[in-house]
Backbone as JSON Lines, residues from 0, in Angstrom:
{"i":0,"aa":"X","n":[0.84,-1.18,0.0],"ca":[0.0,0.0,0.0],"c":[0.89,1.25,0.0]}
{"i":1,"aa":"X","n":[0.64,2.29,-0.85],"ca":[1.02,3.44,-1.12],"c":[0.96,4.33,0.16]}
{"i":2,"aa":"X","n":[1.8,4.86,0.59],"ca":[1.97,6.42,1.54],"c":[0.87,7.32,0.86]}
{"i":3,"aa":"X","n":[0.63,8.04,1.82],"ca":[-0.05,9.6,0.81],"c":[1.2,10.16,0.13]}
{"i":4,"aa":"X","n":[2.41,10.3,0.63],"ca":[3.39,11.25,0.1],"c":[3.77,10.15,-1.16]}
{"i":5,"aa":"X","n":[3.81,8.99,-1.13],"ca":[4.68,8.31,-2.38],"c":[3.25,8.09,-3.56]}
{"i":6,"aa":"X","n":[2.21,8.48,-2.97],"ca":[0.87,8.53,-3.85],"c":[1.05,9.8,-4.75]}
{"i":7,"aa":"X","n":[1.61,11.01,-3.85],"ca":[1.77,12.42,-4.75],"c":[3.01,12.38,-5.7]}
{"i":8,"aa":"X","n":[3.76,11.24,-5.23],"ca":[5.02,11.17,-5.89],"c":[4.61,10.37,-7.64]}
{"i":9,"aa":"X","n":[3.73,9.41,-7.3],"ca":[3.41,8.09,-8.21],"c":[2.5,9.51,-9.59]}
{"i":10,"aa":"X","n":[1.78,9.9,-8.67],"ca":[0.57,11.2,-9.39],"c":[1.4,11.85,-10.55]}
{"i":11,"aa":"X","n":[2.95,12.21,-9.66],"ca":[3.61,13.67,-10.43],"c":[4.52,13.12,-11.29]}
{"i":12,"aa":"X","n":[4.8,11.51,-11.04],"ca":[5.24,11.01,-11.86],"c":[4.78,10.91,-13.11]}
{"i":13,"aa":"X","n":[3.3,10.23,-13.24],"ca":[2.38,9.91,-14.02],"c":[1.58,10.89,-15.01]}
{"i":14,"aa":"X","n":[1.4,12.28,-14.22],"ca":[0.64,13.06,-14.58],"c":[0.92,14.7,-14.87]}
{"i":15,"aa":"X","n":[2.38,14.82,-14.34],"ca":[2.81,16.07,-14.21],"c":[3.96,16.05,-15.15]}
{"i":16,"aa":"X","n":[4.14,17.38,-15.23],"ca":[4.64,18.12,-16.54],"c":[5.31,19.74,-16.04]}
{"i":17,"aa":"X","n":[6.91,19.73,-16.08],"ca":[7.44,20.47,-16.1],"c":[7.5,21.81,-17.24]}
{"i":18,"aa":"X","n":[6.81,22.62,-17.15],"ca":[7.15,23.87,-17.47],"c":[7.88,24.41,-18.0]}
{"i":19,"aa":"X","n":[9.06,24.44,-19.16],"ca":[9.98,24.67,-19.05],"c":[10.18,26.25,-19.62]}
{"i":20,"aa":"X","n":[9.92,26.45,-20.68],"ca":[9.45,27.69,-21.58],"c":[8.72,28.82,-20.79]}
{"i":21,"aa":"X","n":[7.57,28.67,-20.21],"ca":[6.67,29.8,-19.85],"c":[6.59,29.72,-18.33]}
{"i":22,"aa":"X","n":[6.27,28.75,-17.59],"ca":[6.2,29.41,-15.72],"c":[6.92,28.53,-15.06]}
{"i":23,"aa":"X","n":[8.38,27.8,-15.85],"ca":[9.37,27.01,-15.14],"c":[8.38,26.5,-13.75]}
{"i":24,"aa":"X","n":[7.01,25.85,-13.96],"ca":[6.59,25.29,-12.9],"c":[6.38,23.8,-12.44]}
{"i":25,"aa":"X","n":[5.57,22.87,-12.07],"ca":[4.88,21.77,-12.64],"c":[3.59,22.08,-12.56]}
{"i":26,"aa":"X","n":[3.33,21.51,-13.51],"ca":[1.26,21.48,-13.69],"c":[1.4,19.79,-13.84]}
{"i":27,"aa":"X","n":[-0.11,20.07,-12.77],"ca":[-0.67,18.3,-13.14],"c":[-1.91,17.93,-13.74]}
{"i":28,"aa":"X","n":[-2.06,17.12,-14.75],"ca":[-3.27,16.73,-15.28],"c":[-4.36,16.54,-14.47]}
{"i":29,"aa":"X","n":[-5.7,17.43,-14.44],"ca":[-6.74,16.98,-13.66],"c":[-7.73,16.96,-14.86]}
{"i":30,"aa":"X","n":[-7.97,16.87,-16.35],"ca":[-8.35,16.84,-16.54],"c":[-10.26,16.18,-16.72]}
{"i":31,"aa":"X","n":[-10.13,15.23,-15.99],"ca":[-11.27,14.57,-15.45],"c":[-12.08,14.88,-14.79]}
{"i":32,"aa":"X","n":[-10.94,15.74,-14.14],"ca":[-11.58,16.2,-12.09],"c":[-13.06,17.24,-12.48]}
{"i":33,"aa":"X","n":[-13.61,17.27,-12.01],"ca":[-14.36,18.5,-11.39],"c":[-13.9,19.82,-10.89]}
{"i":34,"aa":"X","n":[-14.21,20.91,-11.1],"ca":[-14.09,22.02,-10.21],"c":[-14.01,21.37,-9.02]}
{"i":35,"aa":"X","n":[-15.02,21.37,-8.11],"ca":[-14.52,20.97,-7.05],"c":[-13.57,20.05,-6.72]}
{"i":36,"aa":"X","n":[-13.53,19.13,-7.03],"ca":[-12.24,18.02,-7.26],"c":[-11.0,18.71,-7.38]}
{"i":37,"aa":"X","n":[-10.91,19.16,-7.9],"ca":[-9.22,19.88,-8.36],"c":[-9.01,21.07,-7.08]}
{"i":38,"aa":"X","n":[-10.39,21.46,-6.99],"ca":[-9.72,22.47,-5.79],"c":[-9.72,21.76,-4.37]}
{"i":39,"aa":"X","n":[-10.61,20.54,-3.82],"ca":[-10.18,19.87,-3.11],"c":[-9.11,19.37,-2.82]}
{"i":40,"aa":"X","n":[-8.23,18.81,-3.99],"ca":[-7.12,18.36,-4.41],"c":[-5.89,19.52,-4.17]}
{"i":41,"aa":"X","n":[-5.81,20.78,-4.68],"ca":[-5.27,22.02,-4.14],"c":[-5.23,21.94,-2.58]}
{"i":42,"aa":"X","n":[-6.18,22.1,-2.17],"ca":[-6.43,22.07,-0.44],"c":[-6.14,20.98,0.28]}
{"i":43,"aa":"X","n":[-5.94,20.24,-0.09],"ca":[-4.72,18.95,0.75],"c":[-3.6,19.61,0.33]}
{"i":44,"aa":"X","n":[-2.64,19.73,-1.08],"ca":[-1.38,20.06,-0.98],"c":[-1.42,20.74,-0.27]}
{"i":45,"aa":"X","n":[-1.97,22.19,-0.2],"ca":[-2.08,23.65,0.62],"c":[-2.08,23.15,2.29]}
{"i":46,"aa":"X","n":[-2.96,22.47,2.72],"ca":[-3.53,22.12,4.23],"c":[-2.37,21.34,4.69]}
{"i":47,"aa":"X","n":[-1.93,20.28,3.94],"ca":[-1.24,18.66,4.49],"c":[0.22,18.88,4.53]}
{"i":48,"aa":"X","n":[0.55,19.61,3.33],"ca":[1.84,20.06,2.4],"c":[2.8,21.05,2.16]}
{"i":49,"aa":"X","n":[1.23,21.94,2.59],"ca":[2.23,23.36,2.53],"c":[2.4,23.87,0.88]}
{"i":50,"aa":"X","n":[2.14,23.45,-0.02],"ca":[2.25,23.57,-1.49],"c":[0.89,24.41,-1.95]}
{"i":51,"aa":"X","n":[1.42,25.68,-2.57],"ca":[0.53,26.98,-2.99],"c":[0.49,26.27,-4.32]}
{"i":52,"aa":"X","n":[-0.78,25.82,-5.12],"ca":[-1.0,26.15,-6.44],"c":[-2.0,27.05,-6.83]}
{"i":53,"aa":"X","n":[-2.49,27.13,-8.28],"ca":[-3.39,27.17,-8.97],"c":[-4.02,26.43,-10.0]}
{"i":54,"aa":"X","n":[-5.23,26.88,-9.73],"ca":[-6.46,25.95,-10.93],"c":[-6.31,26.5,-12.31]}
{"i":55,"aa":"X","n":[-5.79,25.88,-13.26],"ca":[-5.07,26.39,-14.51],"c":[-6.6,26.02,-15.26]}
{"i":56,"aa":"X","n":[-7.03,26.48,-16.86],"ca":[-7.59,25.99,-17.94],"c":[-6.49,25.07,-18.57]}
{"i":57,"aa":"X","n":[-6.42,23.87,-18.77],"ca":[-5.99,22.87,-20.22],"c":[-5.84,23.74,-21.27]}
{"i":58,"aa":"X","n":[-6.99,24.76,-21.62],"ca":[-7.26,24.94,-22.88],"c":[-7.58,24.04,-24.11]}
{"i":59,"aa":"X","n":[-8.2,22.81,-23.91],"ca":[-8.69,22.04,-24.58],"c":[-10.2,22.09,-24.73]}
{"i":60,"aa":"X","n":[-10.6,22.55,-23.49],"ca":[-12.25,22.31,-23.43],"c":[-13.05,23.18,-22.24]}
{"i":61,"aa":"X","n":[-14.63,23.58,-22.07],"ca":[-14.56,23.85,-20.68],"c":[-15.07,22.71,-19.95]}
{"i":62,"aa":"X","n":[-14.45,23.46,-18.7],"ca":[-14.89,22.71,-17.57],"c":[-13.05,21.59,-17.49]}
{"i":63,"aa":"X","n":[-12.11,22.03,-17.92],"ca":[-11.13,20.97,-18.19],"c":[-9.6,21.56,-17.07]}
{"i":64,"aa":"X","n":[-9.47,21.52,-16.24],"ca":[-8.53,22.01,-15.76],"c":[-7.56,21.07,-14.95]}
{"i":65,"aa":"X","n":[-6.06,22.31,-14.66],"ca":[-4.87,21.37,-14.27],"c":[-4.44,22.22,-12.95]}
{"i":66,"aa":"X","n":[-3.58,21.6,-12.57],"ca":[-2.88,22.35,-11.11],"c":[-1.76,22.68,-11.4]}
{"i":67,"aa":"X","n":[-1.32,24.05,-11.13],"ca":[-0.25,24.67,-11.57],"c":[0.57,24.7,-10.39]}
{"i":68,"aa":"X","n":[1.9,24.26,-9.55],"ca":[2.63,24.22,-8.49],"c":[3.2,25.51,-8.68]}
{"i":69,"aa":"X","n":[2.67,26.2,-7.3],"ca":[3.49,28.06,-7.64],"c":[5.0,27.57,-7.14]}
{"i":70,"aa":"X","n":[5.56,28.48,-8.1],"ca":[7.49,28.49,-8.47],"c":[7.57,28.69,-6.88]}
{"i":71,"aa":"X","n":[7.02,29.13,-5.97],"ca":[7.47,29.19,-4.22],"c":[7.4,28.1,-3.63]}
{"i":72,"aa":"X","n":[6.88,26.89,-4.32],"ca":[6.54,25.77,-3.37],"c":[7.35,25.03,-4.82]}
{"i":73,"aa":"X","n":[7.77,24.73,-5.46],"ca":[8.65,23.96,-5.99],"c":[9.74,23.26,-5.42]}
{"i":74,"aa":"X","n":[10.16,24.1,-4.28],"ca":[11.98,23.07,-3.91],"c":[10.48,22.44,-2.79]}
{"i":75,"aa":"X","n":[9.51,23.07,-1.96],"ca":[8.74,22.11,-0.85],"c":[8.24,20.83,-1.78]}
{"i":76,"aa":"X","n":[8.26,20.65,-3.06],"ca":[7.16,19.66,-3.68],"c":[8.45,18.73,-4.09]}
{"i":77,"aa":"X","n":[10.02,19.41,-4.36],"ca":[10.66,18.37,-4.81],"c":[11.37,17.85,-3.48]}
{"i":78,"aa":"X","n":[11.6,18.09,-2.12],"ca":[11.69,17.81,-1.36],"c":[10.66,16.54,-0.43]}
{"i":79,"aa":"X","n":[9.48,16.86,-1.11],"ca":[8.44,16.16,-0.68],"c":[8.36,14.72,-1.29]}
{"i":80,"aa":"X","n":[8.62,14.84,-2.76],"ca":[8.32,13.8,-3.46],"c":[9.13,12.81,-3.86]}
{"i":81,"aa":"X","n":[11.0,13.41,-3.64],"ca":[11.73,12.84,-4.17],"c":[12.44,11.3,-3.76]}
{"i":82,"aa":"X","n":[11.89,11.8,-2.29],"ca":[12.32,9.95,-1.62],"c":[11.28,8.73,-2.51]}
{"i":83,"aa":"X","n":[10.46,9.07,-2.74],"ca":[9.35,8.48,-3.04],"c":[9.13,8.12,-4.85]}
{"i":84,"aa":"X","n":[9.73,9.0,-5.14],"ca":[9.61,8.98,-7.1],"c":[10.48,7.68,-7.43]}
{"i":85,"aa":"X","n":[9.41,7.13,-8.17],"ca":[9.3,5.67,-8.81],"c":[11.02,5.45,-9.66]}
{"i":86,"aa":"X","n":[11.54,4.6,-9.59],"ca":[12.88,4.77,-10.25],"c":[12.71,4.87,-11.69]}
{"i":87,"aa":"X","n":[12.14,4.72,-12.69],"ca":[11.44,4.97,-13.98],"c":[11.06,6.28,-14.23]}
{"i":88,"aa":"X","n":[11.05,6.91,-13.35],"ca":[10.41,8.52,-13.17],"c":[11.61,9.36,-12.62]}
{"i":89,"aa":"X","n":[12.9,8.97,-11.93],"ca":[13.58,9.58,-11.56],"c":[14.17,10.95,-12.47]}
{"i":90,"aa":"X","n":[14.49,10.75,-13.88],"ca":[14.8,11.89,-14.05],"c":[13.81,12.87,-14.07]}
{"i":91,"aa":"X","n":[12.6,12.89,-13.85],"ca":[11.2,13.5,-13.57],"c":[11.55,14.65,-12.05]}
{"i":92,"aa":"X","n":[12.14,13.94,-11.52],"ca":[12.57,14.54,-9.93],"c":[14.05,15.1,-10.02]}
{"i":93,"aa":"X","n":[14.82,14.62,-11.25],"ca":[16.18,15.51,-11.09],"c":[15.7,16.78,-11.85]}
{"i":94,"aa":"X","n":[14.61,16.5,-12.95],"ca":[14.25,17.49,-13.39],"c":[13.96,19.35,-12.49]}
{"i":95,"aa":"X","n":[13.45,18.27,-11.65],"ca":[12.35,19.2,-10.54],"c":[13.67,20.38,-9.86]}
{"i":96,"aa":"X","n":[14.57,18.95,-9.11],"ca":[15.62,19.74,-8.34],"c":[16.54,20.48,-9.31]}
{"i":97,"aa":"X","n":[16.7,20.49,-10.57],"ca":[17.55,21.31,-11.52],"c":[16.75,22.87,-11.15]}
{"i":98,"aa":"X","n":[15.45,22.62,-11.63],"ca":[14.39,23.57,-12.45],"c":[14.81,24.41,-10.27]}
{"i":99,"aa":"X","n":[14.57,23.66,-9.24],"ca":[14.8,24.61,-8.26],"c":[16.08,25.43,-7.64]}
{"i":100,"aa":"X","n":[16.81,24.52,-8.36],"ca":[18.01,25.44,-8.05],"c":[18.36,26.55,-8.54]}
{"i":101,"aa":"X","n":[17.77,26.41,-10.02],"ca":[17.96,27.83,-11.16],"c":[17.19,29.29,-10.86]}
{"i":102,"aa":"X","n":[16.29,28.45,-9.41],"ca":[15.35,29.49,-9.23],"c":[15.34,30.33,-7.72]}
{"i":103,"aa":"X","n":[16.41,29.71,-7.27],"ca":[16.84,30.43,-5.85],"c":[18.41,31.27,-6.46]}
């Protein structure tokens, strides 16, 4: 059975997407989710985590949105996730810690 923290790790593995061009951030696919869903989902990182995002548009469709990790909680999310990131996903997490160092 999965941790909550190696669950956010398995998620950002699976579903998230580094930024690189426009808000050097990660965004994660919620495309499925609900409004409420996605902002529920916000409010655990925020409450549990400590991790500030936002509710992004996809721009594919309405009603379709993603979670944008604000650039202030980036080294807290790669700190958070990195014991935990799947070895198949690892450069996913060196990614993360590159993208935070460039940014302090």
């Amino acid at each position: 059975m999965l941790t909550p923290v190696a669950s956010i790790a398995y998620w950002l593995a699976s579903d998230g997407t580094y930024c690189r061009e426009q808000t050097k951030t990660v965004t994660i696919a919620t495309d499925s989710y609900s409004v409420p869903e996605v902002d529920r989902l916000r409010g655990i990182l925020l409450d549990k985590y400590g991790i500030n995002s936002t509710r992004i548009s996809n721009g594919h469709g309405k009603d379709q949105y993603k979670i944008r990790v604000a650039k202030s909680s980036m080294a807290k999310l790669q700190q958070l996730v990195e014991p935990d990131m799947p070895d198949s996903m690892r450069g996913q997490a060196l990614a993360i810690s590159f993208i935070v160092s460039r940014l302090s």
